[in-house]
C-alpha positions in Angstrom: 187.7 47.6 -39.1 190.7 50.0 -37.8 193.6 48.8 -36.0 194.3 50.9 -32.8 197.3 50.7 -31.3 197.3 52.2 -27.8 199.7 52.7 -25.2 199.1 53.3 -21.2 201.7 54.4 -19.3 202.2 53.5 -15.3 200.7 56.0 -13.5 197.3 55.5 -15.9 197.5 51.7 -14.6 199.2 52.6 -11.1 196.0 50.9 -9.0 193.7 48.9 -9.2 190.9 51.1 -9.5 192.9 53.2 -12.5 193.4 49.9 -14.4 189.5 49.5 -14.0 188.6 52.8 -15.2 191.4 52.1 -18.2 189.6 49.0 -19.1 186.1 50.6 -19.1 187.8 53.0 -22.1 189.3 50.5 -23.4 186.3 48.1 -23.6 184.3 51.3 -25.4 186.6 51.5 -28.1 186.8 47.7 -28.6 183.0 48.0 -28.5 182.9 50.4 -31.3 184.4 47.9 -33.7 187.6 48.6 -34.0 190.7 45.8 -33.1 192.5 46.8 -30.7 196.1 46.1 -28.9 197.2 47.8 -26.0 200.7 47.9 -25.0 201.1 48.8 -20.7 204.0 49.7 -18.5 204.4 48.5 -15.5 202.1 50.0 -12.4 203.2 53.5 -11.1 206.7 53.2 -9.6 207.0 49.8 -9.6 210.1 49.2 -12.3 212.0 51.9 -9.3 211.1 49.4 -6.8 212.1 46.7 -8.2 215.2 48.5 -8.8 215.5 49.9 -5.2 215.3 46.3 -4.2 218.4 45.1 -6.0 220.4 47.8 -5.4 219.5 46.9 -1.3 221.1 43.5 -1.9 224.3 44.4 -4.2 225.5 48.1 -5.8 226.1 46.8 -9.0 224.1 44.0 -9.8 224.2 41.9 -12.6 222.0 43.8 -15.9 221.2 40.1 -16.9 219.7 39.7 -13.6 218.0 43.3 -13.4 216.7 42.9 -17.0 214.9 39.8 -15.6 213.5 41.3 -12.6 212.2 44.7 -14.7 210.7 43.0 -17.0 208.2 41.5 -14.4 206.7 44.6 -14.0 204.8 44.8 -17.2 203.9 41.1 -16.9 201.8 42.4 -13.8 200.0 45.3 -15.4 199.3 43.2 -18.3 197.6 40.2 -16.5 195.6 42.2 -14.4 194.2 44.5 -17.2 193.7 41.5 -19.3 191.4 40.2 -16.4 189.7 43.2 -16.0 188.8 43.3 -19.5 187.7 39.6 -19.7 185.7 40.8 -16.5 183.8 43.0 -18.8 183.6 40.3 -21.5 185.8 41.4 -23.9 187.8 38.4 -25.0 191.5 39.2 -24.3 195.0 38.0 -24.2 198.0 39.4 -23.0 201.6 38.4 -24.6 205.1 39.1 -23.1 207.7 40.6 -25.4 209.3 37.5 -26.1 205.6 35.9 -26.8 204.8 38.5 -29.2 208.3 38.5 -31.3 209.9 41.4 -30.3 213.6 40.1 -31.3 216.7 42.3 -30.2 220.4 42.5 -29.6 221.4 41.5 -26.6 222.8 44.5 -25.0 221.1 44.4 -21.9 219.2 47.5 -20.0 219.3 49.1 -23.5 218.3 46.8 -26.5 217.7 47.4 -30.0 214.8 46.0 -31.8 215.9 44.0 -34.9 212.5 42.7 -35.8 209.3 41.7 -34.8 207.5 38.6 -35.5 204.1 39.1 -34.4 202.6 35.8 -35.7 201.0 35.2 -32.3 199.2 39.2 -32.4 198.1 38.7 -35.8 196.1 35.3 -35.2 194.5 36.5 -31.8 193.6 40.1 -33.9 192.1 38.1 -36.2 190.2 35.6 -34.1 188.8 39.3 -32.8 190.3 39.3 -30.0 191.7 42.0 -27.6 195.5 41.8 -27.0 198.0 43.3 -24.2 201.4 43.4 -25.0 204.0 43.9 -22.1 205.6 47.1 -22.6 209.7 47.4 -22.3 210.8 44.6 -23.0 212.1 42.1 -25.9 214.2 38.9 -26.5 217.5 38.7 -27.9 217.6 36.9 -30.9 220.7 35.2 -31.3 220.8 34.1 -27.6 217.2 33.8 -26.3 217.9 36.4 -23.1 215.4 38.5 -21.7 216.3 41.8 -22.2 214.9 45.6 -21.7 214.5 48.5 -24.3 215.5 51.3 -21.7 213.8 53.8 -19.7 210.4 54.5 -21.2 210.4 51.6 -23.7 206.7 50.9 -23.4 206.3 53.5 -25.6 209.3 52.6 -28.6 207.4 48.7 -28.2 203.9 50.3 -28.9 205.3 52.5 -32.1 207.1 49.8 -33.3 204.2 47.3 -33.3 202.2 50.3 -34.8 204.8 50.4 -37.4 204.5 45.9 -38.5 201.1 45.4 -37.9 200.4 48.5 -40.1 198.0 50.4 -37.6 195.6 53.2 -38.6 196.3 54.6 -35.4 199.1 55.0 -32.7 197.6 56.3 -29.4 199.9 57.2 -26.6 197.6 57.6 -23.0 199.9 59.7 -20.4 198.8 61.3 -17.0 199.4 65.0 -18.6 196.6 66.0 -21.1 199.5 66.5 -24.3 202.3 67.8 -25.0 203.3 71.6 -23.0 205.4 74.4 -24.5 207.3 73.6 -20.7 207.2 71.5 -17.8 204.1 73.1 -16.5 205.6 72.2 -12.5 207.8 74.7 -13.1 205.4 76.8 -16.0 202.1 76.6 -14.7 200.5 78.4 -17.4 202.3 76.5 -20.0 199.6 75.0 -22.9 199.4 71.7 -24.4 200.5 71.9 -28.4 197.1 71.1 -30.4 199.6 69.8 -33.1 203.5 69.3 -33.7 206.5 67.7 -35.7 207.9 65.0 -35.8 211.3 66.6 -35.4 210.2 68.9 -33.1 209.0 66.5 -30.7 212.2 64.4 -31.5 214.6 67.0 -30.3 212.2 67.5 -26.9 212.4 63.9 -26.3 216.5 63.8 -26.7 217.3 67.0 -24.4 215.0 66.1 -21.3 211.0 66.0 -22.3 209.7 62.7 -20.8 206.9 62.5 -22.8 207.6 59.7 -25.4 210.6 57.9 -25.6 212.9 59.3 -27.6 214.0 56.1 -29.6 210.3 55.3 -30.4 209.5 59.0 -31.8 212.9 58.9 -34.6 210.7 55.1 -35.1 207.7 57.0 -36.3 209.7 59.5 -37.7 211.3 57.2 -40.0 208.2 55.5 -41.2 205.8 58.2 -40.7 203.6 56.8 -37.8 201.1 59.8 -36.8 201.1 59.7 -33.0 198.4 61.3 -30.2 199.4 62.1 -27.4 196.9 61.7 -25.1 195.6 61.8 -21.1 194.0 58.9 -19.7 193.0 60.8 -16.7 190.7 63.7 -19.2 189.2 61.1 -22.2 187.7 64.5 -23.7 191.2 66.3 -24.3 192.5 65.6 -27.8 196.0 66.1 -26.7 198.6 66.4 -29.5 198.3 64.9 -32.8 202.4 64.4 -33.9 202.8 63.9 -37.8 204.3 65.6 -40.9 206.4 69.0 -40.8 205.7 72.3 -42.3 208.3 74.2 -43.7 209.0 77.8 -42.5 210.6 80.9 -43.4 210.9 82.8 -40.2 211.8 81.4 -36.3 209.6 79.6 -34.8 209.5 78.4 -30.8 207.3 75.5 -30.1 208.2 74.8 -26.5 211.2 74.6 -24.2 212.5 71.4 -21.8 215.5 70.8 -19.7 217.4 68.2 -17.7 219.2 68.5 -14.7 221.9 66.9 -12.8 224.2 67.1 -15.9 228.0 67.5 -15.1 230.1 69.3 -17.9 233.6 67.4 -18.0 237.0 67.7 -20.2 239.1 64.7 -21.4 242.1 65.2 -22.2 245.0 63.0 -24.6 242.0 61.8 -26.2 242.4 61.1 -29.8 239.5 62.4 -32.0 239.7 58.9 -33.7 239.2 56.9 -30.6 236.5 59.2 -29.1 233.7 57.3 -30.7 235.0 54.5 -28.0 234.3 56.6 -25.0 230.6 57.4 -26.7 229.7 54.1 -27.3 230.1 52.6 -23.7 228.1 55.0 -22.4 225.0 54.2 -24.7 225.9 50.7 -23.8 224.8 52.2 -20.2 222.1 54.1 -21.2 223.4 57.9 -21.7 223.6 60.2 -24.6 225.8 63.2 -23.7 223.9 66.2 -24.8 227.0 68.0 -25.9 230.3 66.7 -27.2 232.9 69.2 -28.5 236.5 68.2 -29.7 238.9 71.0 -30.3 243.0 71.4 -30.1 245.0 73.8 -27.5 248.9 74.0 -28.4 249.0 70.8 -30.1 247.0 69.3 -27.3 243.5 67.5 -28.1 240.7 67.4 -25.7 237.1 66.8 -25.6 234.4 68.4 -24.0 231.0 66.6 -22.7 228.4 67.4 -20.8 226.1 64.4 -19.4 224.5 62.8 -16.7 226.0 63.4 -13.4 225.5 60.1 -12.0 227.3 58.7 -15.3 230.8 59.8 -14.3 232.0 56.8 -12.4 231.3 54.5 -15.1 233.0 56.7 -18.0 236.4 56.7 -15.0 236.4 53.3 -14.6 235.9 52.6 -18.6 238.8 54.8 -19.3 240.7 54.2 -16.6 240.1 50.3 -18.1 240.2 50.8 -21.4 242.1 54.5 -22.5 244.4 54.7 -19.2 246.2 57.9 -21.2 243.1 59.9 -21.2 242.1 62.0 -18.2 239.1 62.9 -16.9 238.9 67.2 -15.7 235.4 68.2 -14.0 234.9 71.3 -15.2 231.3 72.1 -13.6 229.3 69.5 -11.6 225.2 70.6 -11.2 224.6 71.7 -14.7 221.7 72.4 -15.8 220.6 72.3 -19.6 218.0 74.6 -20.7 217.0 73.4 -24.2 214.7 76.0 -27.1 213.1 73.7 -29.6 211.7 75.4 -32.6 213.0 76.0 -36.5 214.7 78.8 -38.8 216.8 80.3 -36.0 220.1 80.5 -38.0 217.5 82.5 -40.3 216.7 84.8 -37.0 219.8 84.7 -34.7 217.9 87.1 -33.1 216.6 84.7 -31.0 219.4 83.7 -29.7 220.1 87.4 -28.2 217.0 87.6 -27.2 217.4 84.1 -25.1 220.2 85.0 -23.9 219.7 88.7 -22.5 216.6 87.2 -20.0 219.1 85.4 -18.2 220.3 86.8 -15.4 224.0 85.5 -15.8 225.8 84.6 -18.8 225.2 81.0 -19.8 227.9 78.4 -19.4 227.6 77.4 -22.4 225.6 77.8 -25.2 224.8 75.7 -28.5 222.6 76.5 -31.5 221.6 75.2 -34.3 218.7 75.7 -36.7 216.1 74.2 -34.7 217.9 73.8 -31.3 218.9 76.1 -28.9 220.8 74.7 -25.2 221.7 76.9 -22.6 223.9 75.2 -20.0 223.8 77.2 -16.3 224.3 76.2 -13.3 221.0 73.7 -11.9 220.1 76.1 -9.5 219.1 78.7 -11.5 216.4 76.4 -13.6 213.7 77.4 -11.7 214.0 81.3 -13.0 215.4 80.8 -16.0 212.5 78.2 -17.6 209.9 80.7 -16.6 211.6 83.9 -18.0 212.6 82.4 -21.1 208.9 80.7 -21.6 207.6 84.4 -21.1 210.2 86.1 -23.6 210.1 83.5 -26.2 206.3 81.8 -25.6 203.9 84.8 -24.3 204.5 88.0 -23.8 206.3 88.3 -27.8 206.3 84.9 -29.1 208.4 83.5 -32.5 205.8 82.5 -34.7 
């Protein structure tokens, strides 16, 4: 029998009737033979709510205490599926993180898997039984705290299981019917990729692409996982099948993404030996800065970053804490990052002319590199800029 892996995300369990029609298609596969764990996020917006109601009761509450409350979430989605499904007589049990094994660090709102046990998974599989596995969520090893993997983790907890219980298949169910060459809210014509890279889908994920978590793609990456990405609103679709790269000799554009809200600041007096400092509180928080640039002006050092708006008063109050020499310049606040994913375009620096001449203004800034292409302009100008570039670089003359 093959192991299936599959992932729903919230919006495919938001309600009650949605975790019915989940359970039906989940119940089929179980059905055809096949042993099945499903790992679920919590129900449509509810991780934000629960969020919205600490924030009501303090500004900065304690991560201990929001990892806690988070982590309830998936608890909910995963008991009531797992009733559904018994409903329908398919013998099931549903597991917490800690339950199941997953063992991290203990950096709180943004753990690290260090292993997983799984002895609890393995003997229910092979009772042939149905198991749910809360999404998002682990337990510290050394000091038995609950903790969470980050925004989107559900998916980095389904690829890792995937990856120790040595699945046939990794199946990622999402409310969009694969993955689009753009954010088809602001492409509407933009098409789902029938198949993609690993890398590809990697460098999506890091610059703004929602899709799959970023940690838990590099996971599959590394151990070569095959994923689908898959609706669980249009069973027929076959979405995208992610798996092993083929090497080119020419550009090639797969599809564009973007983030907003960015701010692009200077620091200045920092020493390029102490910068790894500044960049490793703020994944402590939960942000990678999409660019990071350190140069020298008349003897004078600085850095240049450009990252999450919302970001900036934790980076001033780290350095104010911890680097009081450094300051902080705002250079631009309501960046926008416009990010080309693709391959071979140091072979064809055409491309990067050609990115750049169907903008209507210069860019900000602008970094390339082989398969990588980010155009920083100000957010407001997102909304034509995605569509003109998708239509340069994607239809009307596309890279391929």
């Amino acid at each position: 029998m093959s192991l299936f892996v599959q992932k729903y995300g919230g919006t495919s369990v938001g309600t009650l009737d949605r975790i019915k029609a989940v359970s039906e298609h989940i119940a089929a596969t179980y059905r055809k033979g096949h042993k099945l764990l499903v790992v679920v996020s919590a129900m449509g917006q509810q991780t934000d709510e629960l969020l919205d109601m600490a924030l009501a009761l303090s500004p900065r509450p304690p991560q201990r205490e929001l990892d806690m409350l988070l982590s309830t979430g998936e608890r909910i989605s995963m008991s009531l599926l797992a009733i559904a499904l018994n409903e329908l007589k398919i013998p099931t049990l549903s597991f917490t993180g800690s339950q199941t094994g997953i063992l991290t660090d203990n950096t709180f709102g943004n753990a690290r898997i260090k292993r997983i046990l799984g002895d609890r998974i393995r003997q229910a599989l092979d009772q042939n039984k149905l198991v749910i596995v809360a999404g998002f969520q682990g337990m510290s090893e050394e000091e038995k705290e609950i903790v969470t993997l980050g925004r989107g983790g559900s998916d980095l907890t389904a690829i890792a299981l995937a990856h120790v219980l040595k699945a046939d298949r990794c199946q990622i169910f999402k409310d969009v019917d694969g993955v689009c060459t753009a954010d088809p809210r602001l492409v509407p014509h933009a098409h789902v990729m029938s198949e993609m890279s690993w890398d590809s889908l990697s460098a999506l994920t890091w610059y703004g692409s929602g899709v799959v978590h970023n940690r838990g793609v590099h996971l599959a990456k590394k151990f070569k996982i095959p994923l689908e990405i898959r609706s669980s609103f249009n069973l027929e679709t076959s979405g995208t099948l992610v798996g092993s790269h083929r090497k080119v000799e020419k550009a090639i554009v797969h599809a564009l993404t973007h983030r907003q809200e960015q701010s692009w600041i200077r620091l200045h007096q920092l020493p390029a030996a102490e910068l790894h400092l500044a960049l490793h509180y703020l994944w402590t928080v939960g942000e990678h800065p999409i660019f990071v640039q350190q140069s020298r002006s008349a003897g004078q050092t600085r850095v240049d970053l450009v990252l999450g708006r919302k970001f900036l008063p934790f980076l001033a109050e780290f350095l104010a804490t911890h680097q009081p020499s450094v300051r902080l310049e705002t250079v631009e606040e309501g960046v926008g990052c416009i990010t080309v994913v693709g391959d071979g375009f140091w072979q064809e620096p055409a491309i990067i002319s050609r990115a750049v001449k169907t903008l209507v203004d210069e860019p900000l800034l602008l970094d390339c590199k082989n398969a990588v292409l980010n155009i920083f302009l100000p957010q407001e100008r997102l909304n034509q800029a995605i569509p003109a570039l998708h239509r340069e670089l994607l239809d009307a003359a596309p890279i391929n």
